[in-house]
C-alpha positions in Angstrom: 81.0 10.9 151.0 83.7 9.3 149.6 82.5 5.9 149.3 78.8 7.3 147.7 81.3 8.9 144.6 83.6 5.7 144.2 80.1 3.9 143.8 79.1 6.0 141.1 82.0 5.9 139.0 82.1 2.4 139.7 77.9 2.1 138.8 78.9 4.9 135.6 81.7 2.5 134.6 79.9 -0.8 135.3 77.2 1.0 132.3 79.4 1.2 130.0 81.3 -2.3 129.9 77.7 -3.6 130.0 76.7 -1.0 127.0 80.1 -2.3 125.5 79.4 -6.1 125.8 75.8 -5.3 124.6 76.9 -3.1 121.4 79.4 -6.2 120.6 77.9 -8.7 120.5 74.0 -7.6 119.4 75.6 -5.2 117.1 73.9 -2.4 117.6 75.8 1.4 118.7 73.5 2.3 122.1 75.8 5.2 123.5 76.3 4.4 127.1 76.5 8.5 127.3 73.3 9.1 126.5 72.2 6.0 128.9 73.6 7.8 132.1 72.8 11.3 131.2 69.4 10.6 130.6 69.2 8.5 134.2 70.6 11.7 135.6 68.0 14.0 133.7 65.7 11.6 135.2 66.8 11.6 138.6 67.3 15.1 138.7 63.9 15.6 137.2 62.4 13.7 140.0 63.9 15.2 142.5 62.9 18.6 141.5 59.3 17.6 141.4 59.3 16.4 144.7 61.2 19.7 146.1 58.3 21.9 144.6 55.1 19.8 145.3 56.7 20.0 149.3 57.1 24.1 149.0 53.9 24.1 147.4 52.5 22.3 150.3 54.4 24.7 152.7 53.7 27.5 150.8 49.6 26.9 150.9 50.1 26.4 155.1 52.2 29.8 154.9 49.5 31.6 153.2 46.9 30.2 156.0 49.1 31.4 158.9 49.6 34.8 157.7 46.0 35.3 156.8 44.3 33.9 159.6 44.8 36.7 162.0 43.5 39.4 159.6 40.7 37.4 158.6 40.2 33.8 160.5 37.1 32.9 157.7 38.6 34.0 154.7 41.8 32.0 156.2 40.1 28.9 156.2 38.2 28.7 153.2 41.4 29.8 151.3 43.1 26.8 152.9 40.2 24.5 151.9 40.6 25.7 148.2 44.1 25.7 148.1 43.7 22.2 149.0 40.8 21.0 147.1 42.8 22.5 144.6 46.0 20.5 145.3 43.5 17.2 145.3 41.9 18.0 142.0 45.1 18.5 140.2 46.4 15.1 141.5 43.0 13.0 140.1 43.0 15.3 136.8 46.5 13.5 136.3 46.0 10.1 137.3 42.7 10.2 135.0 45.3 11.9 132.0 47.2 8.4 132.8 44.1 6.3 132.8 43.6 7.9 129.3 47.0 7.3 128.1 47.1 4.2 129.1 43.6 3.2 127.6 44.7 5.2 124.1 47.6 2.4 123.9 44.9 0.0 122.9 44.8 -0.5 118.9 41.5 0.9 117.9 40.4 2.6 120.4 40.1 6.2 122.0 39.0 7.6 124.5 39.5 11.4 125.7 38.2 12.2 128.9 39.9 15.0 129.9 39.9 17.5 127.2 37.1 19.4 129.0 
């Protein structure tokens, strides 16, 4: 545990001689601050996601094992639209990145998930 925090503050203080060296001799004023908070936002951000999309995963196997007793049909087509569900959701945002990406080309624009 130990070792993992001297390798931050030596990465958080490796950032800001480069930032310093950078802001010196380019001469521009990049805040090496605001470079390693927003890493951390980042990092942080991404971690989060990943917590949820696993307790949404568990959540949608939870729901089928306390159903499936009561009602063993209903169970499983609730399963199979909480998971169709999960899939759709996953190509409606890699088409939102196709579209991005294709709306980066001058001239051009394309909008294919609006509806």
């Amino acid at each position: 545990m130990v070792w993992i925090i001297i390798l931050i503050i030596a990465f958080v203080a490796a950032i800001y001689v480069a930032v310093g060296v950078i802001n010196r001799f380019a001469g521009t004023s990049l805040s090496a601050t605001g470079l390693i908070a927003g890493a951390f936002a980042a990092l942080g951000a991404h971690i989060y996601n990943q917590i949820v999309v696993i307790q949404n995963i568990i959540a949608v196997f939870v729901n089928f094992f306390a159903n499936v007793f009561n009602d063993p049909v209903a169970a499983v087509k609730a399963l199979f639209y909480d998971l169709a569900h999960t899939v759709i959701g996953y190509i409606t945002n890699m088409a939102k990145a196709i579209e991005s990406v294709i709306n980066k080309i001058p001239g051009v624009k394309v909008n294919i998930t609006s509806g």
